[in-house]
N, C-alpha and C positions, 0 to 999 in steps of 0.2 A: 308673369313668369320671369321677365328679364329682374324685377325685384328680388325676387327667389333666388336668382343663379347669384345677383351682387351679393347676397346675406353667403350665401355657402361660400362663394371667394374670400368671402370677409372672415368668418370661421376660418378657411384652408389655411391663412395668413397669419393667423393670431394662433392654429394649431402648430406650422413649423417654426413663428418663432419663441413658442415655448420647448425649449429645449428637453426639459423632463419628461414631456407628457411623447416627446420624437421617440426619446430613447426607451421610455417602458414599452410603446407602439412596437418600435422593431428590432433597435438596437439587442435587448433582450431577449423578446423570443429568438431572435436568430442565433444570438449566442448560445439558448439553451438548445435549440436542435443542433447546433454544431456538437455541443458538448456531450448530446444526449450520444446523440451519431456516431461520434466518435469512439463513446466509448462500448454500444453494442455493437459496433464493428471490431473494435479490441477484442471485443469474448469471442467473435465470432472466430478470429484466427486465432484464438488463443495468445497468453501472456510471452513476455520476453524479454530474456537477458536476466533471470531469477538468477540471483545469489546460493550455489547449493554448494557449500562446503564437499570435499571431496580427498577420500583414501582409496584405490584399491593394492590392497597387501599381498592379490593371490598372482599368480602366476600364469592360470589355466586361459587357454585359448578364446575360451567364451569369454571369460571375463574382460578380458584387453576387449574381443568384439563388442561386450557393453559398454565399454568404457569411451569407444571409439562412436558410439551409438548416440550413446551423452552428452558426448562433447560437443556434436555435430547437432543437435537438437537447437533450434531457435528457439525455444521455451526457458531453457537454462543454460549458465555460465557455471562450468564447473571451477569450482577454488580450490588449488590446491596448498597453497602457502598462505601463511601469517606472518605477522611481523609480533617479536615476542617483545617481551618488557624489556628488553637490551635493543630493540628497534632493529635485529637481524630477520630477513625474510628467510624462515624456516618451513621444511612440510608439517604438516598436522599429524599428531600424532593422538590416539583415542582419547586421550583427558582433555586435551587444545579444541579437539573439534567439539565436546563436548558444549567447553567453555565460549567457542565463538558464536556458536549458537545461544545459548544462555544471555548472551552480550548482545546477542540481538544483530551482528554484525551480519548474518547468514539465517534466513528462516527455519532450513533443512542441513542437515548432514547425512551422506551416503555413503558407508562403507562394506567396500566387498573386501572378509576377511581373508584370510589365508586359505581357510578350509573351504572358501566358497564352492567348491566344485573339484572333483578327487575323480580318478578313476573307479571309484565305487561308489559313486553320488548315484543317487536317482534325485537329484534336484539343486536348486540352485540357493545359496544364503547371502542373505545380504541385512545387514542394522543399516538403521533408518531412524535418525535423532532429529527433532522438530520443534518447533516452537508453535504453537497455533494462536499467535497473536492475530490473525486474521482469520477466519475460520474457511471462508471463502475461497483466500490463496491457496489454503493448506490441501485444500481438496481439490483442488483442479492441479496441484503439484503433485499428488498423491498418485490421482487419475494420469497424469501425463508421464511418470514413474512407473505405474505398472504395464501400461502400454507398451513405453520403448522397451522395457525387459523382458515381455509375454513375447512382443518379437524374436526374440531368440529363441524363447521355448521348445520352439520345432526341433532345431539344430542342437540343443541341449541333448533333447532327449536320446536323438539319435544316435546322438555319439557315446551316451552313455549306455546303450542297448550293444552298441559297439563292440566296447570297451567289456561288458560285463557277458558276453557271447566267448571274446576272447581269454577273459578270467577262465569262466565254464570248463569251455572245450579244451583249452590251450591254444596257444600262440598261432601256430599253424591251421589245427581244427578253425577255431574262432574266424581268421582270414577269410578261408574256403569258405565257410558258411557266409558271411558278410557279403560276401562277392557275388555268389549264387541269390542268396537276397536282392540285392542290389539289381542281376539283370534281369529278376523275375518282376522287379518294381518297373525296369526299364523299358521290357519288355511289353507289357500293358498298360503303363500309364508315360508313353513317351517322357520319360525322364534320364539324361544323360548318366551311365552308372558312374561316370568319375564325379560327376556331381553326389549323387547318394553316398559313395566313398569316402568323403569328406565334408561331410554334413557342417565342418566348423567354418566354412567359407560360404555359408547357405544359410541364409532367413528369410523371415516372410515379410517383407514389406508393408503389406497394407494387412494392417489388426482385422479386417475382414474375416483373413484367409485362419484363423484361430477364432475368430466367436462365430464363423458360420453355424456354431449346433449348440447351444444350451450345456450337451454333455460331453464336448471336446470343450469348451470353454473349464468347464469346472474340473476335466483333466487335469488341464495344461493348469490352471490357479495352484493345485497341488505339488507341481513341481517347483513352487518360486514359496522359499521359506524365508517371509519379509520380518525380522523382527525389531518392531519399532518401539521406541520410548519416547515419551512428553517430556521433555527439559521445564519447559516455564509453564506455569499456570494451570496445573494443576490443583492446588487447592482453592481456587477461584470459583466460587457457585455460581456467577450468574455472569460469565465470560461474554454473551453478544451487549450484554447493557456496559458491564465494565467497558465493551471497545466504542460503544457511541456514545456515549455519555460526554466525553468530554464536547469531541464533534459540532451536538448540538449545541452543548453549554454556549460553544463560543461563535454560533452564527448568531442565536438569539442575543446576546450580548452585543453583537456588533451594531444588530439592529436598534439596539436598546441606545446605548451609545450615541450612536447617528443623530439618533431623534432628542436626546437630550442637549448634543453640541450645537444644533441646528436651531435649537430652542432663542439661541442671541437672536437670529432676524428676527423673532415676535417679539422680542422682548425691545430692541432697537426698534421696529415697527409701534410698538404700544405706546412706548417712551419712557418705559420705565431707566433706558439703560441715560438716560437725561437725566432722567430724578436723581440716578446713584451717583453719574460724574457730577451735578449741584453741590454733593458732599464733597470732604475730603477724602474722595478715594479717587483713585486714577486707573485707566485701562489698564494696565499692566496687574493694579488687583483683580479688576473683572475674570481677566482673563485666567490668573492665577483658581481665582475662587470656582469658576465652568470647571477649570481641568481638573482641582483636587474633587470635586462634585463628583464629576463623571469619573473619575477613577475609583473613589470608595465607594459608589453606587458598582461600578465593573466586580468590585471583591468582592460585595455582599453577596451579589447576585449568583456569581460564579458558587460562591461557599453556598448557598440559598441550592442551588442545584445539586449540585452534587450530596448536599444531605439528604434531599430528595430522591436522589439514585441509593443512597445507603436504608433510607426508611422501604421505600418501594420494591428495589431490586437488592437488597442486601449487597450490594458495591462497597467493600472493605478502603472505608477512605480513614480510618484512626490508626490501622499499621503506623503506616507513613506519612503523618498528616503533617508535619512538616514541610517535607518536600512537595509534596503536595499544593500546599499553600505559596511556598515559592514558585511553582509555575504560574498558581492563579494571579499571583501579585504582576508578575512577568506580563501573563496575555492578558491581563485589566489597563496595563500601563500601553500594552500596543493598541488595544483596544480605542485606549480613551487618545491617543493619537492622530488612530484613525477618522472617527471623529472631528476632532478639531480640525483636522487637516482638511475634511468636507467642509468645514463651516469658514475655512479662509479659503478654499479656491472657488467657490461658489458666490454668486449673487444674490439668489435668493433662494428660499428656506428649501420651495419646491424642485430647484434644479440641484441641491443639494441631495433630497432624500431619492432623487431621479437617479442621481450621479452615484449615493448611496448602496441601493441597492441592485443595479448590474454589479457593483466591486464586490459587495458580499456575497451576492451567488456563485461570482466569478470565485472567489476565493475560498468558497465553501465548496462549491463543485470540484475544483483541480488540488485544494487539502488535504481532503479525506475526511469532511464531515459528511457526507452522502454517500460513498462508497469507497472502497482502498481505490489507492492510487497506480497500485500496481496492473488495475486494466487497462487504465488511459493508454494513449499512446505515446513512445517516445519522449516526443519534443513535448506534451504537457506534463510526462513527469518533471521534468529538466523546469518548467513555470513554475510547477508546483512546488517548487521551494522558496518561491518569491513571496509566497501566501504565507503572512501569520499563523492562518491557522494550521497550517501543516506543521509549524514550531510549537504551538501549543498542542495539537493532540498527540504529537511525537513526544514531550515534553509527560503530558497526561500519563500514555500510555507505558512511558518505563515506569513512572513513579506506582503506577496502582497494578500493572501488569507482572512487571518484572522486579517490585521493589527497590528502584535502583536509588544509590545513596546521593548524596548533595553534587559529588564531586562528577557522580557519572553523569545528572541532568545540566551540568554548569551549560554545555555547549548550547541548549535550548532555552534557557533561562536567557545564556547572553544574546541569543540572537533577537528573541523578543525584545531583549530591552535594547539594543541594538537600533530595529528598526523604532522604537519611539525615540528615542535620541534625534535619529535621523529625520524623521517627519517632523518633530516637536519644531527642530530649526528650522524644518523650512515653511511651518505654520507658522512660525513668529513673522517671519522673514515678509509669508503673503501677508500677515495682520497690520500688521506695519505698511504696509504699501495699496492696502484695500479702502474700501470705504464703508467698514459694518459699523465703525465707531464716528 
């Protein structure tokens, strides 16, 4: 027995100090329950701080209440100014809010017209302009939209049953009658008549008190006249592939990557990299020839997929295949970066692909290649721009979404090429000071 217990010590020791095999053990899973956790805890309270472009033009009492309703919502941040082509911050005006949406600047825009609500309303209007580059977002914005508005329903209605008693009757009649209303409702169903009175200071709080019945629910739907338009992407046939296609492109890529930079320790291990420096070539080739390797191997593969999304899912990649290819060239060069940059801060091949793959997941999980990023919370959106890949599917996603021209994706392009710039030196930097050669 005491042979047995020395063999598993001996194991336990030779298991911690392999660093890869620590980190795929727990480093990882525990990252992915934080990650998973966090972000079914996000849906659970619902999104926050959404971008919704914002006019109300009317006047009407209700409407400032929704307004006030909206603004106060921790789901959404309502916008009411731009800044125009003269860099003056201006309010929005129906073509601008249009256009900010289009730009991708704002998912939604919500305008309460003029006419929203008249003393002859039986109901409330409101345009509603959208982008559903997420399909996900758009419908829990949609949901949390009809919600806070159905809210007022009650108090809508009321006042417009008011209002349209006082038409009737006249001025006077209309009163009396409201009044007598009012303390027969008070009367029976303890309810304060100065409250009933002024139903515009009176809503219902909890959406409960409106879907309690099936047919008050499909009422109170018919007073709220939401009339919505699609800005982007509409002629796109096969919008959930278009929005993951890139996503995937660029995790499998990374992994792909990894493993071909990682490929020096076997090749310094076998001794091939002896054979090559016996010739006249010098490391500084090696390392040249790995990185243009892996970066044309990044392009093919990225073009390789995506034709696959065009043959498969009819994913319109020859519109703009240009620009297109300019992100791919972008996230192939981060790509093969990242990469190398495993293969200099590393020892050996295994702590490499260890090291590897918690970054990819990491960076795939808080990007937006597994889900939008708009569930996570807070402080990993704010991460989430640290990740390549959030630059490439943002990147992706105007080019084949929103058709966007050279000039509008520059800022995704440069930030990909950006960060290889930035890794590339400080892989020379560890190459130079390591011991793979």
């Amino acid at each position: 027995m005491k042979t047995v217990l020395q063999l598993i010590r001996k194991d336990y020791i030779l298991f911690w100090h392999d660093k890869p095999a620590v980190s795929l053990t727990f480093v990882v899973p525990i990252f992915l329950i934080f990650l998973f956790g966090s972000i079914f805890s996000g849906v659970s309270s619902g999104p926050t701080g959404i971008d919704i472009a914002f006019i109300n033009n009317s006047g009407a009492k209700v409407a400032k209440k929704l307004e006030s309703v909206l603004d106060t919502t921790k789901a959404f941040h309502l916008v009411r100014k731009f800044r125009d082509d003269n860099g003056k911050i201006v309010p929005f005006d129906t073509n601008s809010i249009k256009e900010y949406v289009r730009k991708g600047s704002a998912v939604a825009a919500l305008i309460i017209p003029k006419d929203a609500f008249t003393d002859t309303s039986m109901g409330l209007k409101l345009k509603f302009f959208y982008d559903p580059k997420n399909d996900m977002e758009m419908q829990m914005i949609e949901g949390i939209l009809t919600q806070r508005v159905m809210t007022q329903m009650p108090s809508l209605f009321m006042t417009s049953m008011q209002h349209k008693a006082e038409t009737y009757l006249g001025n006077n009649e209309g009163k009396n009658f409201n009044k007598k209303i009012a303390e027969t409702v008070s009367k029976y169903f303890n309810v304060d008549t100065a409250q009933i009175l002024h139903w515009t200071n009176f809503s219902f709080s909890d959406s409960s008190n409106i879907d309690s019945a099936a047919g008050k629910s499909n009422f109170f739907s018919n007073l709220l006249q939401l009339d919505k338009e699609q800005l982007v992407g509409k002629e796109i046939s096969n919008p959930n592939a278009t929005r993951s296609v890139g996503g995937w492109a660029m995790m499998f890529l990374l992994f792909t990557l990894t493993a071909t930079s990682t490929s020096l320790f076997d090749e310094n291990k076998s001794g091939v990299v002896l054979r090559i420096l016996s010739s006249p070539i010098s490391r500084v080739h090696i390392l040249w020839g790995k990185y243009l390797y892996n970066f044309s191997l990044g392009c093919i593969q990225l073009l390789v997929m995506f034709f696959v999304g065009y043959l498969l899912f009819n994913i319109n990649i020859f519109s703009n295949f240009f620009n297109l290819f300019l992100v791919i060239v972008a996230g192939a060069l981060a790509c093969t970066a990242f990469g190398m940059l495993l293969a200099a801060v590393s020892k050996t091949a295994a702590q490499a692909n260890g090291l590897g793959t918690l970054l990819i997941l990491t960076m795939s999980g808080i990007g937006g290649a597994w889900f939008p990023t708009f569930i996570l919370p807070p402080f990993i959106q704010i991460l989430s721009k640290f990740s390549l890949v959030y630059w490439a599917m943002e990147g992706f996603m105007n080019v084949l979404w929103r058709g966007s021209n050279t000039i509008e994706i520059l800022p995704y392009v440069g930030v990909l090429i950006g960060i290889a710039a930035i890794v590339n030196v400080f892989s020379v930097i560890r190459f130079k000071k390591g011991n793979l050669f």
